[in-house]
N, C-alpha and C positions, 0 to 999 in steps of 0.2 A: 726206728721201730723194727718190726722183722719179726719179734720173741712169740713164743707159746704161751698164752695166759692158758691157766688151767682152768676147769670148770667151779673150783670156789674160791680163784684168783675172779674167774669174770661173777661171780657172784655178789664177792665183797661190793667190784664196782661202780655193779649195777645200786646197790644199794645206796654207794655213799653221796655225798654230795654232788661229786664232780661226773658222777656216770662213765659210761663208758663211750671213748669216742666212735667214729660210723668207722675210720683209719683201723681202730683196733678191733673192733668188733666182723668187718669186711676183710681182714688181711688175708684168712688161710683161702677166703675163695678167690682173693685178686690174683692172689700169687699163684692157686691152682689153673684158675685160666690162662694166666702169663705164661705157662709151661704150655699149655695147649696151645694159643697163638704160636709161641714160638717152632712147637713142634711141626705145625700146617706150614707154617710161612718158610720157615731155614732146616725141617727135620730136624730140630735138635732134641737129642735122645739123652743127655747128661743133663744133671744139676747139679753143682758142687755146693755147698753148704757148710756151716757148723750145725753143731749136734744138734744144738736148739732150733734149727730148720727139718725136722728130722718129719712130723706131722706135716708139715707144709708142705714139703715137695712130696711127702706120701701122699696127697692129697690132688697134687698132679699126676703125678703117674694114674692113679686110678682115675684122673678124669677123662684123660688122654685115653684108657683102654675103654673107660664107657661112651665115649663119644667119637674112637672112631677104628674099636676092635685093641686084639689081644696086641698090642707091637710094640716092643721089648724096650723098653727106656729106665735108665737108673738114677739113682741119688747117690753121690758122692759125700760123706761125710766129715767131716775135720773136727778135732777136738780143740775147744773152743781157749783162748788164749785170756786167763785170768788173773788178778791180782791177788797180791794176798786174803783178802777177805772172799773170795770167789765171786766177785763181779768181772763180771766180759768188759774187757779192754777192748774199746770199739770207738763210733765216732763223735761219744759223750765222755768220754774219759778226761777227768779231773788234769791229769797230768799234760795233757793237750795233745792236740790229736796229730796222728804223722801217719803217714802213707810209705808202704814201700815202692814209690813211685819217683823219678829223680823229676818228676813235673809237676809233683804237689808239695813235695817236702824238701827243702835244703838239705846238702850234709851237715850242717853246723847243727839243725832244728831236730833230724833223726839221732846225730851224736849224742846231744844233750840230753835228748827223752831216753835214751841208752842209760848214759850216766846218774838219770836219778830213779833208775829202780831201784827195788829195796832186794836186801840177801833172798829174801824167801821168793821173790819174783824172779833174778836174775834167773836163777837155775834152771827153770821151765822154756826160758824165751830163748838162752843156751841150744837147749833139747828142741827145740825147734824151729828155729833159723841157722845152727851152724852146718856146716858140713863135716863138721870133725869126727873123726870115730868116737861111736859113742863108750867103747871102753875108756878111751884118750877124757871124753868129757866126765867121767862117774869119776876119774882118777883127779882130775881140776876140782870137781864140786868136792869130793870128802877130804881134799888139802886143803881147801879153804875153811869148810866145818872146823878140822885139826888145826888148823893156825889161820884164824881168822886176820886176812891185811885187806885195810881198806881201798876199797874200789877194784881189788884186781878182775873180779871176774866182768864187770861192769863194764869197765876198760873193753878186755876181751870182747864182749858181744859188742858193744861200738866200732871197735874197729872191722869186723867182720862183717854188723851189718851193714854199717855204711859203705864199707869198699863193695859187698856185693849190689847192695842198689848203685850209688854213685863210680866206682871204679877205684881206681889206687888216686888220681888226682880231687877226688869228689875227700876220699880221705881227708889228704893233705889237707884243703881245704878248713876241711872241720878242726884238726888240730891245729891250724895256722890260727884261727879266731877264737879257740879255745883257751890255747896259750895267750893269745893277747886280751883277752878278756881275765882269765883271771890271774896274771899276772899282774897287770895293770902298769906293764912296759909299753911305753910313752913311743917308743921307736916302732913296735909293733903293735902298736890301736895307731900309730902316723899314716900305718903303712895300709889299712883298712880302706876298701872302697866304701863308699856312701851307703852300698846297698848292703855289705855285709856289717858298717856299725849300727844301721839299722836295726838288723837282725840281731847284733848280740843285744841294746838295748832296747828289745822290743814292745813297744806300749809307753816307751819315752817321747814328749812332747818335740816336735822340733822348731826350730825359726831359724830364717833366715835374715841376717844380720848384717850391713853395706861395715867394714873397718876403711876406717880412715887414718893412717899412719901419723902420729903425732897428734891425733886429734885429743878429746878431752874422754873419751869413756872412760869410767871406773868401773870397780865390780861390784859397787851397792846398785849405778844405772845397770849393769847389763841382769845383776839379782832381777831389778824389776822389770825391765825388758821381758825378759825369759818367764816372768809368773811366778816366780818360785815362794816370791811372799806376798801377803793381801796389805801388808801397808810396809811405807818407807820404815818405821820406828820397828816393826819385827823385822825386818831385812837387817837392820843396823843391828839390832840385840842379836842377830844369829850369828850375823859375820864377827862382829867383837868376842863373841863367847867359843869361835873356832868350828863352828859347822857348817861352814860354806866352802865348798872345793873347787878351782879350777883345773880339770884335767887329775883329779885326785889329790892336789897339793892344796894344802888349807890356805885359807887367806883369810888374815883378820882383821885386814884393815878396809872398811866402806872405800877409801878413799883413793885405792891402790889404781894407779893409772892400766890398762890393757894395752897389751905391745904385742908386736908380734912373739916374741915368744911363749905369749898365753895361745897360740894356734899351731892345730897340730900341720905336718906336712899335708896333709890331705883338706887342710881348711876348715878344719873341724876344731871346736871348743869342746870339750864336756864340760856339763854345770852340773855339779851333786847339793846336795841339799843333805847334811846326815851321809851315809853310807847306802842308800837305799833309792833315795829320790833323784833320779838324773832326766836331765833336759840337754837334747843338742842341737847345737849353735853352728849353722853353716854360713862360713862368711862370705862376703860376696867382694 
């Protein structure tokens, strides 16, 4: 929450069904008192803000001078970091939320949400998070207008932002799992710790799975092991028709025995379902 409803913003919702909550209707006096605690308790004479805090903390300052005289305290203001359609990129945003913090957000998690901004966002997030001169940056943005190549300036703000939160090793890092991710080189997803396959397949089911060398598992048992189908007879029709992958290599036979060389060096199996659907399998 945080925003300015206007007065036929809070009209509408008062009217509508859902009203208005006590959170939104109480915000600009919490937050004005907030500044005045703080002022009593730490003297603190700043508030840093975006724009859309602009009523808020004017609203502290002037509480602070009524309740304990004229004593000089400011707002800080920032222009506010948006997407294309001019929604504030904040901690609802669709794309998923990342912290310039290296104790909230991975490099791999900051890289990524880098690389999928769109052309008309890059440019802004460029203009403020690089440190490049900004003639050097208006000289990048109108060469890419002129010969549009995909991802360069995207790239650019990735690498920059990440190395400035995480360092030049925070980098590495992000390209090391980038490149093994979408390459889908077998050597480098091997070479993956648990925590970082995690991460690239994030919201993938996992299990854990005892391999016994020469034993009997196939890949229609481990199909159902892992969930991937609701009965043996769809398991069998997916794998025969070609849309069951171990480690990305199709497998079409139910019947195919698992050896070790269906495991990567790190103990890990991927199970794909389609191109889409992955489950992983850490052996024990």
């Amino acid at each position: 929450m945080g925003h300015l409803l206007s007065k036929s913003s809070v009209r509408e919702r008062l009217d509508s069904p859902q009203g208005l909550s006590f959170g939104e209707f109480s915000y600009q006096l919490l937050q004005a008192y907030d500044w005045l605690h703080l002022f009593r308790t730490y003297g603190c004479r700043f508030q840093l803000g975006g724009l859309d805090q602009t009523v808020n903390i004017h609203n502290g300052h002037d509480l602070i001078k009524k309740c304990l005289g004229d004593y000089a305290t400011y707002g800080l203001f920032a222009p506010l970091i948006t997407d294309e359609g001019g929604r504030k990129i904040g901690k609802s945003d669709s794309g998923g939320v990342v912290y310039l913090s290296p104790q909230q957000s991975t490099p791999f998690a900051l890289y990524q949400y880098c690389m999928r901004r769109t052309d008309g966002e890059v440019g802004r997030l460029l203009q403020a998070f690089s440190f490049r001169p900004e003639r050097e940056l208006e000289t990048l943005l109108q060469a890419q207008l002129a010969s549009p190549t995909p991802w360069r300036l995207q790239k650019l703000l990735a690498r920059q932002l990440t190395t400035l939160v995480h360092g030049q090793e925070g980098l590495a890092t992000a390209a090391r799992i980038t490149d093994a991710f979408f390459s889908r080189d077998l050597a480098l997803l091997g070479a993956l710790s648990p925590a970082e396959l995690a991460e690239v397949f994030s919201g993938a089911e996992e299990y854990s799975l005892e391999f016994v060398p020469g034993g009997h598992l196939t890949a229609l048992d481990l199909a159902l092991r892992t969930r991937c189908f609701d009965s043996p007879l769809a398991a069998v029709n997916t794998i025969e028709e070609g849309g069951f992958y171990l480690n990305y290599v199709r497998v079409d036979r139910p019947s195919l025995p698992l050896t070790e060389q269906h495991i990567l060096p790190n103990h890990i199996t991927i199970v794909s379902v389609g191109k889409k659907s992955h489950r992983l399998v850490r052996w024990l």
